[in-house]
ZARO-674383 format. One record per residue (C-alpha): x, y, z; residue in three letters. Coordinates in Angstrom, 3 decimals. Example, Ala and Ser with C-alpha at 12.3 -4.5 7.8 and 13.67 -1.06 7.14 Angstrom:
<pt <12.300,-4.500,7.800>,ALA>
<pt <13.670,-1.060,7.140>,SER>
***
This chain:
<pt <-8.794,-53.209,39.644>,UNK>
<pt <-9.446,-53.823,36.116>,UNK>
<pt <-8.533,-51.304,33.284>,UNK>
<pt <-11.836,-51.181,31.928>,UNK>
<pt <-13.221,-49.871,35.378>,UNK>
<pt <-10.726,-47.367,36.573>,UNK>
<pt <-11.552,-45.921,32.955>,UNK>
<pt <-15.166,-45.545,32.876>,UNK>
<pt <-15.742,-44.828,36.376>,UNK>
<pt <-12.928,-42.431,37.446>,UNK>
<pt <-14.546,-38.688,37.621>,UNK>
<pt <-13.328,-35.476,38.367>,UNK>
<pt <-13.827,-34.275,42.359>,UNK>
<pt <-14.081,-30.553,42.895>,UNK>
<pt <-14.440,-30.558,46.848>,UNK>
<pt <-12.171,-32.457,48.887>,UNK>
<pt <-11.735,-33.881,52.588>,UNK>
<pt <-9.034,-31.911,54.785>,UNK>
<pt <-7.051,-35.397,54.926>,UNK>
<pt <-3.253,-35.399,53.172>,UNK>
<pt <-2.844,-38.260,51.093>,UNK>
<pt <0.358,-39.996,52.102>,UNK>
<pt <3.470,-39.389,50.099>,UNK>
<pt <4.221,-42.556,49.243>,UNK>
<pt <1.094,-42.472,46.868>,UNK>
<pt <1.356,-39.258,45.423>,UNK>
<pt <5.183,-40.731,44.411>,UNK>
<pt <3.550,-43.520,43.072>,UNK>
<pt <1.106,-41.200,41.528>,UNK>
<pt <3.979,-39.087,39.813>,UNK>
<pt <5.541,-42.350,38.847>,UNK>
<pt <2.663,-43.598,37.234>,UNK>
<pt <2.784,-40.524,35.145>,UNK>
<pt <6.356,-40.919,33.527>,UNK>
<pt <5.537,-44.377,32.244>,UNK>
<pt <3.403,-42.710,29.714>,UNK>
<pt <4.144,-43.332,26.116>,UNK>
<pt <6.083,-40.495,24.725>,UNK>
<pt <8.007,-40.313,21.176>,UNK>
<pt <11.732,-41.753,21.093>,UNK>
<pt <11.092,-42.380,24.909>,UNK>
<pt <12.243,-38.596,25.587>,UNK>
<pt <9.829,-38.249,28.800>,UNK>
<pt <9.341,-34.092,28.533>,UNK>
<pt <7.544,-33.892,31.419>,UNK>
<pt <8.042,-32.127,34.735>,UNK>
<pt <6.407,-31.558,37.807>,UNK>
<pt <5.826,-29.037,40.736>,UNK>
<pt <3.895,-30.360,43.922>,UNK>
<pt <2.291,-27.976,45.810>,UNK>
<pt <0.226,-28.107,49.222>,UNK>
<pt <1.197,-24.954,51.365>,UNK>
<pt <-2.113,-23.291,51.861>,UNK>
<pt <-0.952,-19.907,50.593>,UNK>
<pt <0.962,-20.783,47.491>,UNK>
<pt <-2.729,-22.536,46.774>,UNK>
<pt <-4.765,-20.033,47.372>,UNK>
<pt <-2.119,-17.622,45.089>,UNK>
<pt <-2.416,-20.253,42.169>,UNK>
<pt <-6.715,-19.914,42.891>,UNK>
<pt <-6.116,-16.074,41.753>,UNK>
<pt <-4.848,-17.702,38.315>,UNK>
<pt <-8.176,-19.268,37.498>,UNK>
<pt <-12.200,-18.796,37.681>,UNK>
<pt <-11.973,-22.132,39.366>,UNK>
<pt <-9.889,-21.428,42.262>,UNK>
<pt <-12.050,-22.574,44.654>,UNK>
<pt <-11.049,-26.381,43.497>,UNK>
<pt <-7.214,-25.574,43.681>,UNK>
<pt <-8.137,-23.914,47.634>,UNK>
<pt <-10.117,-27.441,48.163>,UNK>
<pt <-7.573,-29.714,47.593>,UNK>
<pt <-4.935,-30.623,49.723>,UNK>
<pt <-2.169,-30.986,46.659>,UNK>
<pt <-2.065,-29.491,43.822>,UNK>
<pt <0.777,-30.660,40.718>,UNK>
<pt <1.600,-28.933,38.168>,UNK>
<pt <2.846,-30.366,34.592>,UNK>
<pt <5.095,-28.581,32.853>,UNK>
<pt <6.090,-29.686,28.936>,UNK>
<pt <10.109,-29.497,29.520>,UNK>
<pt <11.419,-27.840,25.988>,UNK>
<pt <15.086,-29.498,26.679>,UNK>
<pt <13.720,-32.922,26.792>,UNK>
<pt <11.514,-31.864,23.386>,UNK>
<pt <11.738,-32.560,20.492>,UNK>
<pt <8.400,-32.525,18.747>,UNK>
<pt <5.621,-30.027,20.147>,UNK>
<pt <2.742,-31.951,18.875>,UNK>
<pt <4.067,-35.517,20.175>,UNK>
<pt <5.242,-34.039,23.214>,UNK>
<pt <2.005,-32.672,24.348>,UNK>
<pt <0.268,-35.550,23.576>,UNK>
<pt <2.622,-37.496,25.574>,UNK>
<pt <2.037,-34.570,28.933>,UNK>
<pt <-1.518,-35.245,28.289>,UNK>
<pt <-0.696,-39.219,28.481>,UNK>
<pt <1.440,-38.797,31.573>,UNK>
<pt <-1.806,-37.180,33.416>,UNK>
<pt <-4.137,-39.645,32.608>,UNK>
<pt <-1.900,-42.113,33.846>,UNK>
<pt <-1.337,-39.841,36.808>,UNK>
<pt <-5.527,-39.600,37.187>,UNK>
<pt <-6.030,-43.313,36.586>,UNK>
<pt <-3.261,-44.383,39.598>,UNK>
<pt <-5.038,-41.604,41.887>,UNK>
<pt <-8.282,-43.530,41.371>,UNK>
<pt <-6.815,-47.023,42.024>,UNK>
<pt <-5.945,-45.589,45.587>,UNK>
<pt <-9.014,-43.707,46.543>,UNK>
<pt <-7.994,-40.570,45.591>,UNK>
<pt <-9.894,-37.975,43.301>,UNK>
<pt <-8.670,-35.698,40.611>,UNK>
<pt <-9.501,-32.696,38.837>,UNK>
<pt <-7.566,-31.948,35.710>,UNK>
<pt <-7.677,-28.233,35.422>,UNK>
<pt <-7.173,-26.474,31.834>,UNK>
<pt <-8.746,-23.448,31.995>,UNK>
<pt <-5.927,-22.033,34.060>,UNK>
<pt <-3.453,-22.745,30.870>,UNK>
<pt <-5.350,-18.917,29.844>,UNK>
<pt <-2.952,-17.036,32.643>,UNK>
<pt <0.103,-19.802,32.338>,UNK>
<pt <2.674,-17.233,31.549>,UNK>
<pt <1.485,-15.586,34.795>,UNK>
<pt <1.501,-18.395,36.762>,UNK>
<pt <4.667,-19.590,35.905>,UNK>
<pt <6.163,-16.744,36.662>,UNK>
<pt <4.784,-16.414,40.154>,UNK>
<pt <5.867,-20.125,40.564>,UNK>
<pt <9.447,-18.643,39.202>,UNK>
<pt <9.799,-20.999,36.874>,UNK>
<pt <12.535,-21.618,34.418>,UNK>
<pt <11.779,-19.897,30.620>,UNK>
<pt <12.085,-23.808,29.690>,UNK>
<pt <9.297,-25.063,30.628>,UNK>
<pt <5.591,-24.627,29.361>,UNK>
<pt <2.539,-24.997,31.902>,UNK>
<pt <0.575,-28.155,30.455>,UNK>
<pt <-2.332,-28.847,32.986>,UNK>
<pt <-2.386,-28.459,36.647>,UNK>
<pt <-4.605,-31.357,38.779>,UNK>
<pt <-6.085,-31.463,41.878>,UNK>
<pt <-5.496,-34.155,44.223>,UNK>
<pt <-6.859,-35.349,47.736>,UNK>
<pt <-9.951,-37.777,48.784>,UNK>
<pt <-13.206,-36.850,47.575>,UNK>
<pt <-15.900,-35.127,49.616>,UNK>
<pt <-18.170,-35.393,47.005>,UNK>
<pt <-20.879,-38.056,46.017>,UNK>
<pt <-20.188,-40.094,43.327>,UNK>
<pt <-22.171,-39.552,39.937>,UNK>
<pt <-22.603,-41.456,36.961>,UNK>
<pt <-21.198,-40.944,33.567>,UNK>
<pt <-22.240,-40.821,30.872>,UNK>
<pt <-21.061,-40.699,27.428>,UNK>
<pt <-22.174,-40.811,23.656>,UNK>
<pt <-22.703,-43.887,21.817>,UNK>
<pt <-19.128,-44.897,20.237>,UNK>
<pt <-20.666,-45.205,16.509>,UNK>
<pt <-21.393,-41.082,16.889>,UNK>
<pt <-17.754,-40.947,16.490>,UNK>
<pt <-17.267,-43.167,13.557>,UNK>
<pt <-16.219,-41.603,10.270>,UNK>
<pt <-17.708,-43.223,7.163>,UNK>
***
């Protein structure tokens, strides 16, 4: 598969089949992720996999899209790891590299994604119902399984729009 298409035809799935994907993948998946670019190669990710039905449906109560997290047969957390930081703003740019990498390896498999922000509102919350360590920052949480959904279209502005002058 060719750059070019994973990137403009990947989309986010919200509903999901009740099929696992194998493990193998989502390591692949995970792996893809720490090959992201990050400054002076620190890598200040980490990750939490989950796919027990109950710890999903208590992560749902984090987020007015719950419903998606219930859906999908595994959910991953990213976490920004503070120990392996050691610049905020390069570091999160770097998490949000590692999940598009993630996203763009789920799609070369046949899996969808859904990269989930709006739950970063209740992360203190959520982290510590996960019981996570104090060093380590919720970054995005995504979705992952095969898509029940049809594939649409996208669509996006016209690249000069985003030209300065």
């Amino acid at each position: 598969m060719k750059i070019e298409e994973a990137v403009k035809q990947r989309r986010s799935v919200r509903q999901f089949l009740h099929k696992m994907p194998n493990d193998e993948d989502v390591q692949k998946i995970l792996q893809a992720g720490t090959w992201a670019p990050s400054g002076l190669n620190n890598q200040p990710w980490k990750f939490k996999i989950i796919r027990e039905k109950g710890q999903k449906e208590a992560l749902a109560r984090f987020t007015k899209y719950g419903k998606i997290i219930e859906a999908a047969p595994i959910v991953i957390c990213i976490f920004l790891d503070y120990g392996a930081s050691y610049n905020r703003e390069k570091d999160i740019l770097a998490v949000g590299a590692c999940v598009q990498n993630m996203l763009l390896q789920a799609y070369e498999y046949g899996l969808g994604t859904c990269w989930l922000g709006e739950i970063l509102n209740k992360k203190e919350q959520l982290i510590k119902y996960l019981k996570i360590k104090d060093d380590l920052e919720l970054m995005a949480v995504v979705c992952l399984g095969y898509s029940d959904e049809e594939v649409t279209k996208g669509c996006r502005k016209r690249l000069s729009s985003f030209m300065l002058k």
